[in-house]
N, C-alpha and C positions, 0 to 999 in steps of 0.2 A: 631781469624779472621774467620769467615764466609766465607763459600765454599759450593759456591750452585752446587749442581750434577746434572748432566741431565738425561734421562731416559738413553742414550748410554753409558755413562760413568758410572753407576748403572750395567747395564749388562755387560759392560768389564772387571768390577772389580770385578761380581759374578762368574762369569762365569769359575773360575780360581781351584776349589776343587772337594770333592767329589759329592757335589749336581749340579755339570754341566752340565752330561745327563741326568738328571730328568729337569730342568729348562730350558734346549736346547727343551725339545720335548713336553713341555706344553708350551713354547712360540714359538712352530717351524712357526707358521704363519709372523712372526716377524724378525726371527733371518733367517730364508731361503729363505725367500721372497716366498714360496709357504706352505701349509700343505696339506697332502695325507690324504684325507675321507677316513676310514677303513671300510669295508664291512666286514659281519661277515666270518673271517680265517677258510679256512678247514686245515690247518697246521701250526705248534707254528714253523720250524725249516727245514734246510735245509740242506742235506747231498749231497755235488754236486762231485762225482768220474769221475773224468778229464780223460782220458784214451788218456795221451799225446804222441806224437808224429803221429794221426791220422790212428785207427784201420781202418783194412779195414770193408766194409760196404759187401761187396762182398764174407767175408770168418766169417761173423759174424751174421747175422741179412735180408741179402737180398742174398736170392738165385736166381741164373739168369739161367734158363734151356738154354736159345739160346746162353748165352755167351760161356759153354760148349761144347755148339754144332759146335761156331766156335774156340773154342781151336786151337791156331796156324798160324789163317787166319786173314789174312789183314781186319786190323778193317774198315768198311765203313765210308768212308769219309764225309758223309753226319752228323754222329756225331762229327765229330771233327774240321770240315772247321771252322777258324774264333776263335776257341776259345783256352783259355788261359792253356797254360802246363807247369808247372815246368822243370824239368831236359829233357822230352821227346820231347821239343820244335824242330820242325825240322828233328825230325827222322822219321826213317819206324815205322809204329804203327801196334803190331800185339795183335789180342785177346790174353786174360788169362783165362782160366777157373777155376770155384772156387775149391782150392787146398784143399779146406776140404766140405763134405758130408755133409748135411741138412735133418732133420728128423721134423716130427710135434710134437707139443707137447701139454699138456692138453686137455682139453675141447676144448678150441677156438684152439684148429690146426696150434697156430703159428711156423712158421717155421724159426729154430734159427740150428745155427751150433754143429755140433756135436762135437766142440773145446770146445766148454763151457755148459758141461755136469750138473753142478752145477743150474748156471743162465735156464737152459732150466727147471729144476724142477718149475719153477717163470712162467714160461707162460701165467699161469691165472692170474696172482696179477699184473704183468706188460704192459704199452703200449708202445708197438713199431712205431717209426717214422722214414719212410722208406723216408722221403722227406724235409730232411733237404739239407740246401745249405748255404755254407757263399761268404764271396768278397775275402780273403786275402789267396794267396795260398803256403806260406812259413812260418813255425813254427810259430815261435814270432809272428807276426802280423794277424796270425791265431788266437794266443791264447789272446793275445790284445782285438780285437773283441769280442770272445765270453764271456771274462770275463768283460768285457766293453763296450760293444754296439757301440763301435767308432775304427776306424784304427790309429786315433790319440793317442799316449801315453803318458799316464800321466791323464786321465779320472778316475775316483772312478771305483774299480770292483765290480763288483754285492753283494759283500757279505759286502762291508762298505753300499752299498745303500740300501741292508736288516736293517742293523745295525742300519743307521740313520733314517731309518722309524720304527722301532721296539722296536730299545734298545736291551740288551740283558737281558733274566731272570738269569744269574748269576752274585753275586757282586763279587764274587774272582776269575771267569778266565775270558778268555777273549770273547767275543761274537761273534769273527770270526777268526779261528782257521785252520791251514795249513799245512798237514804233507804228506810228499814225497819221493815214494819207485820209485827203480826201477829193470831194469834186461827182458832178453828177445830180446832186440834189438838194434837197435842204440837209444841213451838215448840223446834225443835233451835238453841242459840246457832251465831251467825255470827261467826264471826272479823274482825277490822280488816285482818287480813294477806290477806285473800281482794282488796282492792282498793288493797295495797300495790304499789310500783314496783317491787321486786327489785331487780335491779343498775340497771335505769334510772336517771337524774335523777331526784332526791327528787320534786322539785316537781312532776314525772307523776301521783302516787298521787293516788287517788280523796279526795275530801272528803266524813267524811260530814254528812249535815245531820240536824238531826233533824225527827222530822217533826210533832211540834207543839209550840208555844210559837215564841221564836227559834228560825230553821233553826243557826243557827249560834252557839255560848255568845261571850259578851265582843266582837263585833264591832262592836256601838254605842260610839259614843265614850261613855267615863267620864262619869259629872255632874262639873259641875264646871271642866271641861276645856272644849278648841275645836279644831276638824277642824286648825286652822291650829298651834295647840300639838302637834297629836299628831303632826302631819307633819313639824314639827322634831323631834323625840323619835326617830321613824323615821328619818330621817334621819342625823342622831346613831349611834343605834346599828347602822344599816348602814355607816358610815365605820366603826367600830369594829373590825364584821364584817370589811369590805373588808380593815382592815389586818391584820386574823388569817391570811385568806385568802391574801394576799399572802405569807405567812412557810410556810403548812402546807400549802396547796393543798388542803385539806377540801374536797370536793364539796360537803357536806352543808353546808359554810356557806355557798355560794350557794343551798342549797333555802331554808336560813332567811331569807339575803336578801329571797328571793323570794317565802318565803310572808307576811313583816313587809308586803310592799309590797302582795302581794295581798289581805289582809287591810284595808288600810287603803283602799284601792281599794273595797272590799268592803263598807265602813260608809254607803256613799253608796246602793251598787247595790241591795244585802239589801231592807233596806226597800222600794223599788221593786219588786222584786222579790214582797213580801210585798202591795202593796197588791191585794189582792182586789176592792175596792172596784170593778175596772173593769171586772169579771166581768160578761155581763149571768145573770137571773136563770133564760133559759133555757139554760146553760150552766153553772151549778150546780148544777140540777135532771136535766139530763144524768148529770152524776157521782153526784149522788142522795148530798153530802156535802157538812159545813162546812168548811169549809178551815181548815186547819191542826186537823184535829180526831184526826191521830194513824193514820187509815185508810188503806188501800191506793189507797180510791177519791183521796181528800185527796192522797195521794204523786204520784199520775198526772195530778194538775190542773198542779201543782207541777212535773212532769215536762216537761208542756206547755210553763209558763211560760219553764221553763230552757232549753229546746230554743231556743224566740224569740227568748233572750239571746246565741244561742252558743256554749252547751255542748255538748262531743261527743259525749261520752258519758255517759249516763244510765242508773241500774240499780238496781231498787226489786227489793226481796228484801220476798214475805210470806212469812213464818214459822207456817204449822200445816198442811201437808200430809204428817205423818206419822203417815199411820193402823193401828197395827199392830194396833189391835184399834175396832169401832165404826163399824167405815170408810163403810156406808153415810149414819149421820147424821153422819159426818165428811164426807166428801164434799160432801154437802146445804147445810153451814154452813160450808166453808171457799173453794166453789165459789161462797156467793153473796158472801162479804164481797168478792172480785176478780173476778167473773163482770161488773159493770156498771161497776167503773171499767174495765179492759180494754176493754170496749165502748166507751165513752166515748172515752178517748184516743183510739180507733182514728179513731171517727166527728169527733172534735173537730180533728183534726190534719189530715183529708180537707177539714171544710170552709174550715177556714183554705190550703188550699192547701196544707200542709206533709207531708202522705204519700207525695207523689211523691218528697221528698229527706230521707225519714227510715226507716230500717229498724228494727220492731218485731220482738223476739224476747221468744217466751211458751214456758219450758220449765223444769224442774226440772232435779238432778244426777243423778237416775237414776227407774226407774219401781217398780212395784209387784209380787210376784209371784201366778201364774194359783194360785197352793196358798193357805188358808187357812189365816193364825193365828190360829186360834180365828173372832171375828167381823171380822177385817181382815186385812190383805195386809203380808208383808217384804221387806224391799229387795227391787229386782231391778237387775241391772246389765245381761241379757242384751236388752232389748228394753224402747224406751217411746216417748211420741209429745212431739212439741215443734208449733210453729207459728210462721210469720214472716212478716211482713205488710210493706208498705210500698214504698218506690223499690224497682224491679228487679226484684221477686218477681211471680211468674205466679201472679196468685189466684184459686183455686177446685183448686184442685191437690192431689193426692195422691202422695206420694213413696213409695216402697217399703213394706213390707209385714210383717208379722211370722208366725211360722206358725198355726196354726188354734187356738191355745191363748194366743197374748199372752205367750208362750215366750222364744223365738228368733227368728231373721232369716230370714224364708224371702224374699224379695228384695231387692236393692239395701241395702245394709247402709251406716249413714251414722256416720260413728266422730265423735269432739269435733272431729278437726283437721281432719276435713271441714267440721265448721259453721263451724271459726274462720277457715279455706282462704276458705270462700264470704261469708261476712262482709266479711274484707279486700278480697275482690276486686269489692265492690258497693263501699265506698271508695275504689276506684280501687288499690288495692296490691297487688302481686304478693306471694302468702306464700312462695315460692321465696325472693325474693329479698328479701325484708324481714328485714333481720337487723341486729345489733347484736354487735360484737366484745365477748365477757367474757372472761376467763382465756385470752386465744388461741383462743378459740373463736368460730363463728358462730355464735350463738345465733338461734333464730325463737320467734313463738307456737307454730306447727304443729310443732317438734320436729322430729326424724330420720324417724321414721315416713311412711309415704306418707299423702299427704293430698292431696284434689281437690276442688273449684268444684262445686258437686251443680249440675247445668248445666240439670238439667229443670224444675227450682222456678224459671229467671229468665226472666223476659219479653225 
């Protein structure tokens, strides 16, 4: 009998192995309803250090001589009339001045906290953005946002939306990669939907690893067993898959396809991966950690490794930068568990040649406010400072401003979909045009909202 196949049903029924995201991203005009024109990339790769629960901006990166000066005094109401506060909603609002000292550093003079002794050797390699600002001013829907450009949950995060315009240059791990320390503070949980795909291809979403012990649970082959038994077995139950897929057209069963196959890919690489052994020992002395010991600094050696392998994207979340009360010996203890692996990466990735074509992003989901709660600071959403280092960026730099309080925006105001605008387009990708058709819609990272390349941070 004759069975004539249409062009959809040809692509439903290839689309299902290991030639998926090779065929997804030469027919992406097709299969997304949009394709992103590539401009020539000033970076293969993306290291983005989440700095969760929202450092302050105030004891990190933006020093305020007047806030000091009103240490203890009734904050002027002229900043605060009308606008929106977490926990301090309602109360007497008294200044805080910054609990830790500020020094210049480098050539360019910027001025970084004397908490993160480490990161302050970087002053020249890095740009500071003293004018950040997001909308969402409670954890999750903080980190929602900047992982996602939407307050809506359940959107692709930034690192599937790398993924699906990129691909990843390694076939045995995975292309967008998640490891998570913490300690120092109140440790706000992080959700797994923060580094899910959204409507993208399953197989985009971030993997996470853990960060000590195996990175990854069950990916050794069984005792017992032989790589050669279990590749039959895979095998096997991807024909299985294939012939489900064939009948439903399930997306989600080419992701399992595809994660069975990367997994078993993945029993060979891991281990490789894990042999530290080839580290020398002034290069762990650098990090100032054992490996696989659970640490932030431990996550960023790991970060290194994965980068070398291939990985796109890369993005370690420490968890205790939420200091609503204590904040100076918070600060003190949660600035140094990441203050020297930060450094580290930065200086480890330069010698190896790899900072010219890797972009480092050091920032939380929002900052701190200039009013004290009691002996520490609550959200703030209006004003905080990030930093970005690596291919493209002009370092020794300072971007915009906040007013004389660590308030508001008194210049150059830089929104999320600006950093993810400028992000993309050190990748080579226009965020105009980087989209994906869902429900008849043109979806992007940067949303509807106007968003732009902050043009003075690039070399």
């Amino acid at each position: 009998m004759f069975h004539s196949t249409t062009r959809r049903t040809f692509l439903g029924q290839g689309l299902t192995g290991l030639g998926s995201i090779a065929l997804s991203r030469l027919l992406g005009a097709d299969l997304a309803g949009g394709f992103a024109p590539v401009r020539q990339p000033k970076v293969k790769r993306v290291i983005f250090l989440s700095m969760a629960g929202g450092p302050s901006h105030l004891e990190t990166f933006d020093f305020k001589p007047k806030l000091r000066e009103l240490d203890g005094k009734p904050m002027p109401e002229s900043f605060t009339r009308g606008q929106q506060l977490a926990q301090l909603q309602g109360r007497a609002l008294n200044c805080l001045g910054a609990q830790h000292d500020f020094s210049r550093h480098g050539k360019s003079g910027i001025e970084i906290s004397n908490a993160l002794p480490h990161i302050s050797k970087h002053a020249d390699e890095i740009a500071v953005i003293r004018s950040m600002h997001t909308k969402q001013i409670n954890h999750d829907p903080a980190h929602t946002f900047m992982n996602t450009g939407s307050i809506i949950p359940g959107r692709p995060s930034m690192g599937s939306w790398v993924l699906y315009g990129l691909g990843s240059e390694s076939q045995n791990l995975p292309g967008f990669v998640v490891l998570t320390s913490v300690g120092g503070g109140q440790a706000q949980p992080i959700s797994s939907r923060q580094w899910n795909s959204g409507f993208l291809p399953g197989h985009l979403q971030g993997v996470e690893f853990q960060s000590a012990g195996d990175p990854v649970h069950y990916v050794r082959t069984p005792p017992g067993n032989t790589p050669e038994a279990q590749q039959k077995l895979i095998q096997t139950v991807n024909r299985l898959n294939q012939l489900t897929a064939g009948k439903t057209r399930d997306p989600e069963i080419a992701t399992r396809i595809e994660q069975y196959e990367l997994a078993f890919r993945m029993q060979a690489a891991v281990p490789e991966l894990m042999a530290y052994q080839d580290e020398s020992k002034e290069t762990l002395e650098l990090y100032g950690c054992t490996p696989g010991d659970g640490s932030f600094a431990s996550n960023c050696l790991l970060a290194r490794r994965l980068a070398e392998r291939g990985t796109r994207f890369i993005q370690l979340y420490h968890r205790g930068w939420d200091h609503h009360g204590g904040i100076k010996n918070g600060i003190a203890t949660t600035a140094k568990l990441v203050d020297q692996g930060t450094s580290a990466l930065l200086t480890d990735l330069k010698q190896r040649g790899m900072l010219d074509d890797t972009l480092v992003v050091w920032g939380g989901e929002f900052g701190r406010t200039p009013m004290a709660q009691g002996d520490g600071r609550d959200h703030h959403i209006q004003a905080f400072s990030i930093f970005l280092a690596g291919g493209g960026i002009k370092g020794g730099t300072v971007h915009g401003e906040s007013d004389e309080l660590g308030y508001g925006i008194a210049r150059d105001p830089v929104s999320v979909h600006d950093l993810h605008a400028t992000l993309l387009h050190l990748l080579g990708l226009d965020h105009q045009r980087f989209i994906f058709r869902h429900q008849g819609l043109d979806q992007k990272l940067t949303g509807v909202e106007p968003a732009a390349v902050i043009k003075s941070i690039l070399a």
